[in-house]
PDB file of N, CA, C and O in Angstrom, chain B, residues numbered from 101:
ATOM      1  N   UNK B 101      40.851 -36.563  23.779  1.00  0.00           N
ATOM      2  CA  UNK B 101      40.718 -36.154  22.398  1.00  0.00           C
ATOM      3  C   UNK B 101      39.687 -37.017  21.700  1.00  0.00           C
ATOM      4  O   UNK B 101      39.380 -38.106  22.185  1.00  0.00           O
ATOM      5  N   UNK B 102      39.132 -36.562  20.557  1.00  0.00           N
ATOM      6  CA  UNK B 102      37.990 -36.994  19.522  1.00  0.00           C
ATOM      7  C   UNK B 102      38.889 -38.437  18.493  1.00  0.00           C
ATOM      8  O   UNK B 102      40.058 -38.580  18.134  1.00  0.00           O
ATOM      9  N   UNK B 103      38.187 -38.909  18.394  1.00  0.00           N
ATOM     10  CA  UNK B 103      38.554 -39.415  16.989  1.00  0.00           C
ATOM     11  C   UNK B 103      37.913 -38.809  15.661  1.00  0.00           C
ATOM     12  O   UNK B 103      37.029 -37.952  15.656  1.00  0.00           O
ATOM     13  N   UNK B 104      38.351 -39.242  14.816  1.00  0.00           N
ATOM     14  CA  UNK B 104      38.408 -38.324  13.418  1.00  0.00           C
ATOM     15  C   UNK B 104      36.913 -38.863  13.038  1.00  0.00           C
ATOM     16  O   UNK B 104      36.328 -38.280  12.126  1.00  0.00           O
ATOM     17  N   UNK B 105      36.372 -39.782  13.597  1.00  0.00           N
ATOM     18  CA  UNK B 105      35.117 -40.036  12.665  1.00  0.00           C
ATOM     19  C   UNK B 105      33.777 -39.847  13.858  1.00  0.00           C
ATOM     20  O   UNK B 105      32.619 -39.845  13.440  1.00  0.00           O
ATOM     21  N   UNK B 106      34.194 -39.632  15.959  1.00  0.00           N
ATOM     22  CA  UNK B 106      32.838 -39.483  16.413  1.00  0.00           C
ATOM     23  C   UNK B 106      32.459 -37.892  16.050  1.00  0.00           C
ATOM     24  O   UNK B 106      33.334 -37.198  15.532  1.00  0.00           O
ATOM     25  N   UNK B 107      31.668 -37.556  16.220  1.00  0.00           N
ATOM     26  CA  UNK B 107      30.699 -36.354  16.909  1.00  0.00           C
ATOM     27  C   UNK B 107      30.286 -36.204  18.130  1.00  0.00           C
ATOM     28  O   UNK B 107      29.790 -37.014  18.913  1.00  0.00           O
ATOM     29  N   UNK B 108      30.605 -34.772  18.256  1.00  0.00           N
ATOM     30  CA  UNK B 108      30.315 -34.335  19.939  1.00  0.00           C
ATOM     31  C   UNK B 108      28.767 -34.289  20.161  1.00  0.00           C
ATOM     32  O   UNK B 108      28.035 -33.661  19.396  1.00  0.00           O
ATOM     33  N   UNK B 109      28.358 -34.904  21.119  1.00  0.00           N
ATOM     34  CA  UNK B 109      26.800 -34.962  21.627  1.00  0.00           C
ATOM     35  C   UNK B 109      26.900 -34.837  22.993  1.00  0.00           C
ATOM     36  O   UNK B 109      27.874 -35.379  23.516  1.00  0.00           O
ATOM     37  N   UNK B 110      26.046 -34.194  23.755  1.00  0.00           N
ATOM     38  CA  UNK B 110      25.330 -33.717  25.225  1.00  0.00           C
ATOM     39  C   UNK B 110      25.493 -35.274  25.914  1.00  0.00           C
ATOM     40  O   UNK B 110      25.001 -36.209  25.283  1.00  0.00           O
ATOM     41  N   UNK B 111      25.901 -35.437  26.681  1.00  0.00           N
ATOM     42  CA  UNK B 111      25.880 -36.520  27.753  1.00  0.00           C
ATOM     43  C   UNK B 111      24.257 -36.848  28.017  1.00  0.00           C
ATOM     44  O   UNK B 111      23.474 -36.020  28.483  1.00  0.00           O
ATOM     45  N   UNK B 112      23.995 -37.857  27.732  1.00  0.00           N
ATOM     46  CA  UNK B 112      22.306 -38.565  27.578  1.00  0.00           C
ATOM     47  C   UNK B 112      22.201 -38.611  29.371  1.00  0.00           C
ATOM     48  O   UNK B 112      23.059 -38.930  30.194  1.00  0.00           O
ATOM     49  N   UNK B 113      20.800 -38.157  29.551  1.00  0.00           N
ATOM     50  CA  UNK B 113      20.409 -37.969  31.106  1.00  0.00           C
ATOM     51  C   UNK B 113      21.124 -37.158  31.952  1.00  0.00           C
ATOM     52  O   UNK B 113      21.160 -37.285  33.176  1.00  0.00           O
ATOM     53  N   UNK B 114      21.886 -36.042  31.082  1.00  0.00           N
ATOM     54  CA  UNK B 114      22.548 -34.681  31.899  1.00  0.00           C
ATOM     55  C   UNK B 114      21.205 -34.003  32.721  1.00  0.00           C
ATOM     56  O   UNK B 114      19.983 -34.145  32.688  1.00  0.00           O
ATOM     57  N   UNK B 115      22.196 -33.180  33.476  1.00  0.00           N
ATOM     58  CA  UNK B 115      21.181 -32.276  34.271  1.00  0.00           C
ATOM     59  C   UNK B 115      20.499 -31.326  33.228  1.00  0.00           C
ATOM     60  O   UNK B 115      21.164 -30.513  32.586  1.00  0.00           O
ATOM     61  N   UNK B 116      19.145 -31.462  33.087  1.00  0.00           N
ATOM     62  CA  UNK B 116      18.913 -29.978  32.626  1.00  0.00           C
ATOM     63  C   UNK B 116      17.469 -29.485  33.129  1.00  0.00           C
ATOM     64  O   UNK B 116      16.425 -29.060  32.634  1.00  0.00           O
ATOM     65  N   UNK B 117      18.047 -29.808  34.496  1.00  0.00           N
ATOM     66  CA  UNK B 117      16.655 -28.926  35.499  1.00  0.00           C
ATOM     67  C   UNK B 117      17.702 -27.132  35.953  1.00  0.00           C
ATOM     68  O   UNK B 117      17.309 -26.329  36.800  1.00  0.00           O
ATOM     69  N   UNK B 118      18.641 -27.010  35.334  1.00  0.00           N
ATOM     70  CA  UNK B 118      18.886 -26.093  35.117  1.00  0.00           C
ATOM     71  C   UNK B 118      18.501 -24.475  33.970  1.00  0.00           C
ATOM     72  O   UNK B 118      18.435 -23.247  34.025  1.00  0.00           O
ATOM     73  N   UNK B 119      18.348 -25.626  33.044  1.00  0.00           N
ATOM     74  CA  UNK B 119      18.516 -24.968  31.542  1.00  0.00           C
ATOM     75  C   UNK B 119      16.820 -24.152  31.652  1.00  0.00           C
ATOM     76  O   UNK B 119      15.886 -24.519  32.365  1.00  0.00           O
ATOM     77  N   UNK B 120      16.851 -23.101  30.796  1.00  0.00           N
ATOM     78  CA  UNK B 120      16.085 -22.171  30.518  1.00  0.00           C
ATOM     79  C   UNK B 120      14.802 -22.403  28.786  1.00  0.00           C
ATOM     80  O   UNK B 120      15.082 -22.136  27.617  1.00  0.00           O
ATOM     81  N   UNK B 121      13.906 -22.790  29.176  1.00  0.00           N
ATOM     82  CA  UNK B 121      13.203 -22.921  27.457  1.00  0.00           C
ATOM     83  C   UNK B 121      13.951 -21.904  27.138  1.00  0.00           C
ATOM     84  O   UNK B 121      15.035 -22.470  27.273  1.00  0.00           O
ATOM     85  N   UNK B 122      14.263 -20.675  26.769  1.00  0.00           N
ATOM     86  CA  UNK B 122      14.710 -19.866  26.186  1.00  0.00           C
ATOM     87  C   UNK B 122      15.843 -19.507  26.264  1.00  0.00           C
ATOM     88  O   UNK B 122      15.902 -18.280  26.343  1.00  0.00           O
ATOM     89  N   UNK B 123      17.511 -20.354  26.292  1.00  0.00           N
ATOM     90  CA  UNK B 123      18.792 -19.961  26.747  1.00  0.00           C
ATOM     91  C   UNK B 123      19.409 -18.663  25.851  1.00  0.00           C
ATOM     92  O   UNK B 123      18.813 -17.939  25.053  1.00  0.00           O
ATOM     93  N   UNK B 124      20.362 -18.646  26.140  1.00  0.00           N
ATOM     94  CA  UNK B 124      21.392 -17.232  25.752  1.00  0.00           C
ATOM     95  C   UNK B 124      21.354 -17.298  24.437  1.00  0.00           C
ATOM     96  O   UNK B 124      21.314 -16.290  23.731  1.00  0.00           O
ATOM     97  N   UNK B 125      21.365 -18.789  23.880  1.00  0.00           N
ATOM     98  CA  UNK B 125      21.818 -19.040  22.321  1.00  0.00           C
ATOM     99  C   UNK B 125      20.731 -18.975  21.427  1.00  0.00           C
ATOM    100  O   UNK B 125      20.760 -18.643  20.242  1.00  0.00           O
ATOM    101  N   UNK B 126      19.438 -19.444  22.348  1.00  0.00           N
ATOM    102  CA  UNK B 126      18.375 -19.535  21.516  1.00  0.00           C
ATOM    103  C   UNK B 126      17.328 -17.833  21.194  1.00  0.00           C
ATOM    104  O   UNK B 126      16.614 -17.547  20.232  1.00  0.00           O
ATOM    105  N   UNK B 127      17.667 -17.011  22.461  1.00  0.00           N
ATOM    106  CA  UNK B 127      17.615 -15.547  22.585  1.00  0.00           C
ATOM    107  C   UNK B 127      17.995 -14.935  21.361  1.00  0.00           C
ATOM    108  O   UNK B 127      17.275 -14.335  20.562  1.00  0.00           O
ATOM    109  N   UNK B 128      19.606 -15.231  21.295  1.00  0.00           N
ATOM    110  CA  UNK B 128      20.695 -14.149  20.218  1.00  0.00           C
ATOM    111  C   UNK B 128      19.790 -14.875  19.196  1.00  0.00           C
ATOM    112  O   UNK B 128      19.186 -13.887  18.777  1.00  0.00           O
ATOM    113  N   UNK B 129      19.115 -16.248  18.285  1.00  0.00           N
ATOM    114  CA  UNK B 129      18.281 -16.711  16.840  1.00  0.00           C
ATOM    115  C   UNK B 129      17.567 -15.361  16.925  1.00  0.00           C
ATOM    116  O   UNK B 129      17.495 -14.440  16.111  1.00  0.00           O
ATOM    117  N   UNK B 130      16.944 -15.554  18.438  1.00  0.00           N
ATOM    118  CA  UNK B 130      14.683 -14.692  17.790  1.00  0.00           C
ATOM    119  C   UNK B 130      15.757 -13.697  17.590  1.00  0.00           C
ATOM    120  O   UNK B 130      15.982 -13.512  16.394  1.00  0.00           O
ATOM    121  N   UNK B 131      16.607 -12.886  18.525  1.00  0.00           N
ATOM    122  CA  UNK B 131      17.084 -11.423  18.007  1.00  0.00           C
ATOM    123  C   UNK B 131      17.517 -11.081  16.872  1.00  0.00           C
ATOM    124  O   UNK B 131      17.347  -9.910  16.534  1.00  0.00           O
ATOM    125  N   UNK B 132      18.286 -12.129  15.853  1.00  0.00           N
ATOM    126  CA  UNK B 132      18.713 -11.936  14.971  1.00  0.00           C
ATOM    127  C   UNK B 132      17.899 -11.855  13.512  1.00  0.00           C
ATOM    128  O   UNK B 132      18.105 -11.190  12.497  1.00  0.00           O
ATOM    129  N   UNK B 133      16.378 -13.322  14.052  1.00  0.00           N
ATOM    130  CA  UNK B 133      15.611 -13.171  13.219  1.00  0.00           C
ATOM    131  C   UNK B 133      14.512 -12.121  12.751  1.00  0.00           C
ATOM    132  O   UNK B 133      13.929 -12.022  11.672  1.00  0.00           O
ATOM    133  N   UNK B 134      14.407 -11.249  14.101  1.00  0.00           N
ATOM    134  CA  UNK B 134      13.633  -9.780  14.365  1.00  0.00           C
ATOM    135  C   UNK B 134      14.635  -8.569  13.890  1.00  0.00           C
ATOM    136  O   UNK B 134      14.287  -7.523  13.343  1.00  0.00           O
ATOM    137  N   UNK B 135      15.412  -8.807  14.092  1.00  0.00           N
ATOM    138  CA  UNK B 135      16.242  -7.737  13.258  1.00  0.00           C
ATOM    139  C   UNK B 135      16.146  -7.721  11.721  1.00  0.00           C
ATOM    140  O   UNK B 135      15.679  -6.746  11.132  1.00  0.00           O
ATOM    141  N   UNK B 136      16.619  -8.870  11.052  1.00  0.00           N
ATOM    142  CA  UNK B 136      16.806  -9.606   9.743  1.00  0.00           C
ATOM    143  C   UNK B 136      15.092  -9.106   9.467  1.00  0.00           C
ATOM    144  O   UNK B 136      14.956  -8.141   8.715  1.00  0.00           O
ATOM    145  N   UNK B 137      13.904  -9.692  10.013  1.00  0.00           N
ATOM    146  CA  UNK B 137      12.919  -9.190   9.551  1.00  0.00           C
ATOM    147  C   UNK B 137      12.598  -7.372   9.468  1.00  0.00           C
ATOM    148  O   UNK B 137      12.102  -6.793   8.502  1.00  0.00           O
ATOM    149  N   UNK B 138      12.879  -6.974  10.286  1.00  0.00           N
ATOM    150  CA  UNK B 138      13.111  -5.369  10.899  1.00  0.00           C
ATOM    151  C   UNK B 138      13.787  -5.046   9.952  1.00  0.00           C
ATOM    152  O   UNK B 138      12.934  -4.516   9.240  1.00  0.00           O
ATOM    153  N   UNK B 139      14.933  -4.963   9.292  1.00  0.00           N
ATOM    154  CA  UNK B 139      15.666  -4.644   8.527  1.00  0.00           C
ATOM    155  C   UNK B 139      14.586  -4.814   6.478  1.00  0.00           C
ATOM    156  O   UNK B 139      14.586  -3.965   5.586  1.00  0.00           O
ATOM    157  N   UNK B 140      13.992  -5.980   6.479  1.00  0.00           N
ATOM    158  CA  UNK B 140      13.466  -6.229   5.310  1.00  0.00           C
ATOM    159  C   UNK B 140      12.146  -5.597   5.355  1.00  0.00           C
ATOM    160  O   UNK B 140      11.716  -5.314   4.237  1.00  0.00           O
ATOM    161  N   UNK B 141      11.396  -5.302   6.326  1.00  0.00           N
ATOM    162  CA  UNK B 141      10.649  -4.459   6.312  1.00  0.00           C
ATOM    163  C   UNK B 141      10.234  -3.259   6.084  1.00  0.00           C
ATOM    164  O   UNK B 141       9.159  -2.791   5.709  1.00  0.00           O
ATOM    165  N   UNK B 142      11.455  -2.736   6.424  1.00  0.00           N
ATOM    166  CA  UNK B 142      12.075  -1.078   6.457  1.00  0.00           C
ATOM    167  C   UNK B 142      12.344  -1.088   4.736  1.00  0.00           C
ATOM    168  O   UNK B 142      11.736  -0.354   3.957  1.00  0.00           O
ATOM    169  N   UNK B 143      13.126  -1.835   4.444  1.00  0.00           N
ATOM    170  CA  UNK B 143      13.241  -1.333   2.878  1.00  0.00           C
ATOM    171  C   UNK B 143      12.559  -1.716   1.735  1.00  0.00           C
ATOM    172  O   UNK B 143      12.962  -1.529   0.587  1.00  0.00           O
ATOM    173  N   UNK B 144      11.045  -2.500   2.206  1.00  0.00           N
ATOM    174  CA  UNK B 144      10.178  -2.757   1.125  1.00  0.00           C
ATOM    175  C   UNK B 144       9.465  -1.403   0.675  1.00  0.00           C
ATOM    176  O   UNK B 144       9.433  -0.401   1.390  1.00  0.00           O
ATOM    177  N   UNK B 145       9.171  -1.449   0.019  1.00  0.00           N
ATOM    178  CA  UNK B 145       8.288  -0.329  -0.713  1.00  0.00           C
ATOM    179  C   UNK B 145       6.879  -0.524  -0.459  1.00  0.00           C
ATOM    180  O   UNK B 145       6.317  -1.537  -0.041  1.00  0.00           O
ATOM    181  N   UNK B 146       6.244   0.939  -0.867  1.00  0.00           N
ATOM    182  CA  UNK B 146       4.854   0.763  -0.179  1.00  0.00           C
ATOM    183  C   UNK B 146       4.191  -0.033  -1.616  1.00  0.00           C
ATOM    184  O   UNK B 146       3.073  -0.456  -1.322  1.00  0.00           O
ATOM    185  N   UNK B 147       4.411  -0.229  -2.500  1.00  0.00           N
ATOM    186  CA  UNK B 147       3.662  -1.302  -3.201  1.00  0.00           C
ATOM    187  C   UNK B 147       3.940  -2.571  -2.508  1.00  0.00           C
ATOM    188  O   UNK B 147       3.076  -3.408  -2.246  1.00  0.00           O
ATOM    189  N   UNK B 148       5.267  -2.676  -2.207  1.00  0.00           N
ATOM    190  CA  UNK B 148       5.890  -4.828  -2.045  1.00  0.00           C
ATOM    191  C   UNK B 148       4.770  -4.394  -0.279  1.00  0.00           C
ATOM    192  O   UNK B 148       3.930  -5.292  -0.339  1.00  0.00           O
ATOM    193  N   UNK B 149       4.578  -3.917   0.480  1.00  0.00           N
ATOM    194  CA  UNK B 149       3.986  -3.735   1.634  1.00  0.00           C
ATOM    195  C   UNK B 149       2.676  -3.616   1.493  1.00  0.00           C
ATOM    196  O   UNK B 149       1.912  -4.319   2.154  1.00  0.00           O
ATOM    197  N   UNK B 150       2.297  -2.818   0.717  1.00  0.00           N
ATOM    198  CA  UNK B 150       0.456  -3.107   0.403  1.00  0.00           C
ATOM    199  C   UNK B 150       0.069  -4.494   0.145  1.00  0.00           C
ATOM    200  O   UNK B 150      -0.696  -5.092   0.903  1.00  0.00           O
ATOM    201  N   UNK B 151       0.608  -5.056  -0.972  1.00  0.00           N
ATOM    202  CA  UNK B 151       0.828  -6.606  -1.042  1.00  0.00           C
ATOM    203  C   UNK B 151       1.224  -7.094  -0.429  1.00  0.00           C
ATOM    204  O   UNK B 151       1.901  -7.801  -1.176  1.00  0.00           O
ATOM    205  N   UNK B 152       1.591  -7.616   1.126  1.00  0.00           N
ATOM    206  CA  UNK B 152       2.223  -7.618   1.502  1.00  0.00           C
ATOM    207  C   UNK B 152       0.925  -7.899   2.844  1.00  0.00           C
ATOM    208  O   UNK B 152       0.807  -8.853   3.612  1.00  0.00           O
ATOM    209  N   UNK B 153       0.057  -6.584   2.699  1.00  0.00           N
ATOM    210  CA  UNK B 153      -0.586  -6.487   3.701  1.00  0.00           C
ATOM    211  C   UNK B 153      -2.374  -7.241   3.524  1.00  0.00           C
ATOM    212  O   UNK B 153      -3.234  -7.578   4.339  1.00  0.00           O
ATOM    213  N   UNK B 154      -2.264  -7.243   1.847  1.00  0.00           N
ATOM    214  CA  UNK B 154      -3.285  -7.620   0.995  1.00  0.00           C
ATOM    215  C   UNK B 154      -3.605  -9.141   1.454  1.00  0.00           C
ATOM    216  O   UNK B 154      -4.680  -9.485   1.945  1.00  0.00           O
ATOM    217  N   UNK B 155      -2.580  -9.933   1.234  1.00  0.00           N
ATOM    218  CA  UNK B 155      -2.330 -11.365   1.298  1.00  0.00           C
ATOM    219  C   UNK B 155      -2.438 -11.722   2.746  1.00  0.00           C
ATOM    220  O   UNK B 155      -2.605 -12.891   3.093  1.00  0.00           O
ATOM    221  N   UNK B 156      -2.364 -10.929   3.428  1.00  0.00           N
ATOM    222  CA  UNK B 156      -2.603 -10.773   5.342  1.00  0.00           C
ATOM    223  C   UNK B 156      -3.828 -10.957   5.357  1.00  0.00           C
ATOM    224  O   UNK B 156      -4.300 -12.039   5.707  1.00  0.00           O
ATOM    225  N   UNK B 157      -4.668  -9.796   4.930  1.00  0.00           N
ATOM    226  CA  UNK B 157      -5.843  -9.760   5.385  1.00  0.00           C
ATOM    227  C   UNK B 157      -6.985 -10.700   4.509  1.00  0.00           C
ATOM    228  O   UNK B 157      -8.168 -10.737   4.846  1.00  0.00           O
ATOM    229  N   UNK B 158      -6.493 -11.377   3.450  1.00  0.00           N
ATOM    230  CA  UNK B 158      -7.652 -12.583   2.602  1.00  0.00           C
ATOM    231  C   UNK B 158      -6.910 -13.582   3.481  1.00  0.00           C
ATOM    232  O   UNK B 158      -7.647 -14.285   4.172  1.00  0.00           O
ATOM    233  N   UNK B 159      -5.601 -13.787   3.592  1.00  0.00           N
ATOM    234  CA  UNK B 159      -6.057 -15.191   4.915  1.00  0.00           C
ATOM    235  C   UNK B 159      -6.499 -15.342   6.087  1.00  0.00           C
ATOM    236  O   UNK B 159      -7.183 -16.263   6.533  1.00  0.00           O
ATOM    237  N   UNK B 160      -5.931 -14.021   6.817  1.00  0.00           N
ATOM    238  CA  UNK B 160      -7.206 -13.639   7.735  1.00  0.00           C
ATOM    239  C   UNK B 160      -8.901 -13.735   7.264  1.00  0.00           C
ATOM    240  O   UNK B 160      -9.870 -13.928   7.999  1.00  0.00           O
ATOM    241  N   UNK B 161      -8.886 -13.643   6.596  1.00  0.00           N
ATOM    242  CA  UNK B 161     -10.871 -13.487   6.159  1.00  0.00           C
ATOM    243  C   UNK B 161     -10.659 -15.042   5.975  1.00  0.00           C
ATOM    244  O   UNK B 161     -10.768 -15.534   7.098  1.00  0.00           O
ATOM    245  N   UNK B 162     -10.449 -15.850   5.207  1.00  0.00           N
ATOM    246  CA  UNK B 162     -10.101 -17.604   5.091  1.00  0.00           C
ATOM    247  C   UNK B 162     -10.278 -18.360   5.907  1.00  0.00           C
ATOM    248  O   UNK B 162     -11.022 -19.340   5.961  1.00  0.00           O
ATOM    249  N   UNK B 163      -9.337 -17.776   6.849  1.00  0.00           N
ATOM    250  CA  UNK B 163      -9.020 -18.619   8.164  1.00  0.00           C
ATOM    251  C   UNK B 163     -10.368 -18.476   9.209  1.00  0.00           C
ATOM    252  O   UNK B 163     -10.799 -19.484   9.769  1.00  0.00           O
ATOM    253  N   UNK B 164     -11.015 -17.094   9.427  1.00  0.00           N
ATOM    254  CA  UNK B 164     -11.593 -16.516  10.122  1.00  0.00           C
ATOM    255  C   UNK B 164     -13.346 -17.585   9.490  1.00  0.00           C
ATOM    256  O   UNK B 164     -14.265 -18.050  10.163  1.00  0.00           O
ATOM    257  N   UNK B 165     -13.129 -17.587   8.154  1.00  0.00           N
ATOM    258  CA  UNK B 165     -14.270 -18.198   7.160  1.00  0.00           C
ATOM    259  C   UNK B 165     -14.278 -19.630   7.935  1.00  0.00           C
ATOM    260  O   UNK B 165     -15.155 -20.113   8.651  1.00  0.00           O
ATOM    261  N   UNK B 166     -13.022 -20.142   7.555  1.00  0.00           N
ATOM    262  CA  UNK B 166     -12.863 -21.484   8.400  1.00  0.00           C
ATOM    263  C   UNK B 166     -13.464 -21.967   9.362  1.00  0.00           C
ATOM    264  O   UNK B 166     -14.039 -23.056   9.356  1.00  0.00           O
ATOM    265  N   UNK B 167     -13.390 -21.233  10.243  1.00  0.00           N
ATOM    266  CA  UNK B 167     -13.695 -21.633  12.028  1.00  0.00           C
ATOM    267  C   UNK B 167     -15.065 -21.373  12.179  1.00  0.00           C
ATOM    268  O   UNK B 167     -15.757 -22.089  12.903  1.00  0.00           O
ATOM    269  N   UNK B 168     -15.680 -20.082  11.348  1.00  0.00           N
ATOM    270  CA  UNK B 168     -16.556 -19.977  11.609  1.00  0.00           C
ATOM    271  C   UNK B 168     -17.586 -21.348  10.925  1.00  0.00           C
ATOM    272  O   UNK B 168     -18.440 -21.811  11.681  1.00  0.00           O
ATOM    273  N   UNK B 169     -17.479 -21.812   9.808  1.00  0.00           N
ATOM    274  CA  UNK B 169     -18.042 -22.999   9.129  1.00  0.00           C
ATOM    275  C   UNK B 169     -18.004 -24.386  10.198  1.00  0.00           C
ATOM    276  O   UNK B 169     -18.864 -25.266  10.229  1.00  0.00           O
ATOM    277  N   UNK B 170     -16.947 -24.324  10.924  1.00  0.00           N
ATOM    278  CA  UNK B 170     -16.886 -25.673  11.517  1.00  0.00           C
ATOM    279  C   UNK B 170     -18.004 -25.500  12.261  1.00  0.00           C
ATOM    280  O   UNK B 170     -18.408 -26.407  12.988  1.00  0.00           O
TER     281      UNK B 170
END
């Protein structure tokens, strides 16, 4: 059993020539965060989306301005 004041932490120098960059837990985040975006996308309006798409393409031109100057 715990005591009332540690915290549970991963055993320091565990195996993790097992583990996956991308495990089960870290999968279900991106899915949830692609949905959550998927979902806010779908119900913007084509004004909040023109703007939306406006502010895309001047930092694209910015950024693109950027690199090319260096």
């Amino acid at each position: 059993m715990q005591s009332a004041g540690r915290k549970r932490f991963r055993a320091p120098l565990g195996d993790v020539s097992n583990s996956n960059a991308l495990d089960s837990q870290n999968v279900g985040s991106i899915e949830l965060k692609m949905q959550r975006e998927k979902i806010r996308n779908t119900s913007m309006t084509n004004d909040q989306r023109n703007e939306r798409n406006k502010k895309r393409r001047e930092a694209y031109k910015r950024k693109k301005a950027d690199t090319s100057n260096k």
